[in-house]
C-alpha positions as CSV (number, residue, x, y, z in Angstrom):
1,X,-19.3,135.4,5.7
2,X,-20.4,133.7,2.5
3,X,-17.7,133.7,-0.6
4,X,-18.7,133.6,-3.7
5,X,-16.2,130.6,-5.8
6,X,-14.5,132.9,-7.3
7,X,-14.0,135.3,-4.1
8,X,-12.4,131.6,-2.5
9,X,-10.7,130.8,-5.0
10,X,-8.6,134.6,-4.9
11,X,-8.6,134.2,-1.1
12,X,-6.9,130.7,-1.5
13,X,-4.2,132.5,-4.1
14,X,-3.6,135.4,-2.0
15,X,-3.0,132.9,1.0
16,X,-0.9,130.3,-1.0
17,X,1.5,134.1,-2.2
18,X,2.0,135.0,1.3
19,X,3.1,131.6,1.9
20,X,5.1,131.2,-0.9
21,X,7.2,134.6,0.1
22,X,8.5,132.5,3.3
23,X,8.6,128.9,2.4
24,X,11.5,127.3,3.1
25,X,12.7,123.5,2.1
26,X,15.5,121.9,2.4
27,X,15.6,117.8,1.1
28,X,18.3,115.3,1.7
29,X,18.6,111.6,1.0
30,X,16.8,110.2,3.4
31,X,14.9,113.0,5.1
32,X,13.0,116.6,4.4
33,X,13.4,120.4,6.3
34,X,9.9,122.5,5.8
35,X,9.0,125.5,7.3
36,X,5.8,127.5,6.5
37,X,3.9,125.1,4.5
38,X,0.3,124.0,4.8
39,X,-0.3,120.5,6.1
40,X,-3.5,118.4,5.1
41,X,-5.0,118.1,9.2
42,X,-3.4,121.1,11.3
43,X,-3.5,124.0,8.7
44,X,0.6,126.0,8.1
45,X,3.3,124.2,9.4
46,X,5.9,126.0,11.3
47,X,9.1,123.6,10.8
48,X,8.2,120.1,9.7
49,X,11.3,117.6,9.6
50,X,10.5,114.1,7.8
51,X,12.0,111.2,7.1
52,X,11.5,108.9,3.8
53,X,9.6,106.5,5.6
54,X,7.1,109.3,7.2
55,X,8.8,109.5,10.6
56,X,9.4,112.6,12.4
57,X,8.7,115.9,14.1
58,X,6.4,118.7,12.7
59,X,5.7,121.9,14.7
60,X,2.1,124.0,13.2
61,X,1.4,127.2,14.0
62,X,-1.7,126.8,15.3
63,X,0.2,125.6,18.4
64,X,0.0,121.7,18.3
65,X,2.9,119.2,17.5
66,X,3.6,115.9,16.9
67,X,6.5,113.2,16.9
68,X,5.9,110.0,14.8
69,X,7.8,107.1,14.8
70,X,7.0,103.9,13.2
71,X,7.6,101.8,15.9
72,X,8.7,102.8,19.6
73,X,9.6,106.4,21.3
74,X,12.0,106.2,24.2
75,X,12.7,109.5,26.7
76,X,16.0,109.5,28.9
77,X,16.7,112.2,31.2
78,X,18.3,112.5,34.8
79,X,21.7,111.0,34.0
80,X,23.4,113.9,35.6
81,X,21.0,114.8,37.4
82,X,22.4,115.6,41.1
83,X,19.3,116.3,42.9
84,X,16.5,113.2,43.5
85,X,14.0,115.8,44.2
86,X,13.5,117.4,41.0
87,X,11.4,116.2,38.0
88,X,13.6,114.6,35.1
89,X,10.9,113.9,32.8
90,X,7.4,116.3,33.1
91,X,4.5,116.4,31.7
92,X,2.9,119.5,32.1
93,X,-0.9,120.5,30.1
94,X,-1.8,123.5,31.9
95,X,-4.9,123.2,30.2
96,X,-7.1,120.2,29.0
97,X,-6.5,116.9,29.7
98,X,-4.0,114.2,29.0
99,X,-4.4,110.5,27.9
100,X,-2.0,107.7,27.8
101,X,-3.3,104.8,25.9
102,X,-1.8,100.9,25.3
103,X,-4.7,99.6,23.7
104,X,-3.0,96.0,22.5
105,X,-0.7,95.7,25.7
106,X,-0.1,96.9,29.0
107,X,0.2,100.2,30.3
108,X,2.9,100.1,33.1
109,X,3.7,103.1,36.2
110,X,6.1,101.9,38.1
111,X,8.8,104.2,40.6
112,X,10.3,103.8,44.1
113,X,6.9,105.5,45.1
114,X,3.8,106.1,43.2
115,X,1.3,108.7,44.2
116,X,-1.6,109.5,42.0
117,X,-3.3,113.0,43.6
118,X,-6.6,114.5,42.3
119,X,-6.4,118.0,43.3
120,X,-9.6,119.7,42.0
121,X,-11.5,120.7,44.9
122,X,-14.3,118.0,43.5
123,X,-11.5,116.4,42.5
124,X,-12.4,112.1,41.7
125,X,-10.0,109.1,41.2
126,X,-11.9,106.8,39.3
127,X,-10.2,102.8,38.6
128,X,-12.5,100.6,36.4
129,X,-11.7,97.5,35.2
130,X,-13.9,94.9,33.5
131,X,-12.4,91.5,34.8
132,X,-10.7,92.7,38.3
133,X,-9.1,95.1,40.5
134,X,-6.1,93.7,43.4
135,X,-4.4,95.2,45.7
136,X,-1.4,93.6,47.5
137,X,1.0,94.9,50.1
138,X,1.8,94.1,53.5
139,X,-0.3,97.2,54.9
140,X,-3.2,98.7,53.2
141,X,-5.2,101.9,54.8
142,X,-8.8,103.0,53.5
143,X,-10.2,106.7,55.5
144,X,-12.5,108.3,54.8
145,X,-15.7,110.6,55.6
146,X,-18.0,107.8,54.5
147,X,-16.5,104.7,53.2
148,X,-19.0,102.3,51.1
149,X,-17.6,98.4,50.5
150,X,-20.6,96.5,47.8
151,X,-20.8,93.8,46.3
152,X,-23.4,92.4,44.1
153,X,-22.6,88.8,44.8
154,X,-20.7,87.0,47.3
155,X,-18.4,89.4,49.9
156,X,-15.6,87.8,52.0
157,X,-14.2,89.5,54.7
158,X,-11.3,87.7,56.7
159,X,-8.4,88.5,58.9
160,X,-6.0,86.6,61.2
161,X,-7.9,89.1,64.3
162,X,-10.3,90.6,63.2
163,X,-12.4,94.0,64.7
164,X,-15.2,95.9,63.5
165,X,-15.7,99.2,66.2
166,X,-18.4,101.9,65.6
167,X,-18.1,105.2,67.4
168,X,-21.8,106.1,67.9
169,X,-23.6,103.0,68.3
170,X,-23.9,99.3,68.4
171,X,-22.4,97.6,65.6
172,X,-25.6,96.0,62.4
173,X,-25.1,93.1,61.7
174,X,-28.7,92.1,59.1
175,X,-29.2,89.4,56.2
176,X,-32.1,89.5,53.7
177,X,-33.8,86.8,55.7
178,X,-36.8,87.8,57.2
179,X,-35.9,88.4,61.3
180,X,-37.5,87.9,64.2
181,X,-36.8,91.0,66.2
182,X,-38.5,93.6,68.5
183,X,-40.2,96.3,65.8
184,X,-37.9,99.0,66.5
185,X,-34.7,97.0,66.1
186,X,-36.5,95.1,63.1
187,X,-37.4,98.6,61.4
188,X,-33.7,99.9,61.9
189,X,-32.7,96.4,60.4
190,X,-35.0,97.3,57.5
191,X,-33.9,100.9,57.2
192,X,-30.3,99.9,56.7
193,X,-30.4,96.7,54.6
194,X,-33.0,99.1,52.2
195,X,-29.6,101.2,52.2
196,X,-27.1,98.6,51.3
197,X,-29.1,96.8,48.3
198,X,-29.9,100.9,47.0
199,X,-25.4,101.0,47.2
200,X,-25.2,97.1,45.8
201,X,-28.0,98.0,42.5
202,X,-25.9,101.1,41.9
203,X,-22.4,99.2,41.9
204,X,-24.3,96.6,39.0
């Protein structure tokens, strides 16, 4: 629908009256009480309550809302809390997606246990870092229907006994020398280094 300037600019009035009927504010030293006034990025404003130095919490009745604070937001819950099971603290987005960012320090998840579940049926947990990724605890388990380990430079494996078992066949063991094998054996040795550098180019 195209409005004339003059059709907006009644539109704008007749929006700015209904407003005006149920605007409410309230100002103290020190801090502000607004309800049903139109803010400059998420349109009417269902309760907005500001402090002098532009902290605070605003509610908008499009259905988003937002806490500022100039320097550091702390969450405590649980105190009484008489069962360990139960969730304190929950972040729930029933739908779209959630981000956390630290972008100037670190971002830290730390509990008695951590579990970190993807639960979409095509569900992916993805860790990327650009220096390095380490792992360190006394026991460490890796299953899995197929399990890929690539590196585009040197690999170390080590281990005070170590055991490498296949269940179908003989365990491969191939270099990208050129070896001097029967042909069946050397075109099975070919078959599966062409497999590991196509996994190595896509991990670079």
């Amino acid at each position: 629908m195209n409005l004339t300037e003059d059709e907006f600019k009644k539109l704008k009035q007749e929006i700015i009256d209904d407003l005006e009927e149920d605007y409410f504010a309230m100002r103290r030293p020190g801090f502000n009480i607004e309800s049903n006034c139109v803010s400059q990025g998420h349109g009417v404003t269902e309760l907005s309550i500001t402090t002098d130095s532009d902290q605070g919490i605003q509610f908008y009745k499009k259905g988003n809302a937002k806490v500022v604070a100039n320097k550091s937001v702390e969450m405590v819950a649980g105190g009484d809390n008489k069962d360990p099971t139960s969730f304190a603290i929950a972040l729930d987005a029933r739908t779209g997606n959630i981000l956390i960012t630290a972008t100037d320090g670190d971002l830290v998840l730390e509990g008695g246990n951590v579990k970190i579940r993807a639960t979409d049926a095509d569900g992916d947990v993805f860790i990327n870092s650009k220096k390095t990724v380490s792992v360190d605890a006394p026991e460490i388990g890796a299953t899995g229907t197929k399990v890929n380990l690539n590196a585009t430079s040197d690999m170390n494996v080590s281990g005070g006994q170590t055991n490498i078992y296949t269940e179908t066949g003989s365990a491969m063991f191939t270099s990208g020398q050129d070896p001097i094998l029967s042909p069946s054996l050397l075109q099975s040795i070919i078959n599966f280094a062409d497999q590991a550098k196509k996994r190595i180019r896509s991990c670079s």
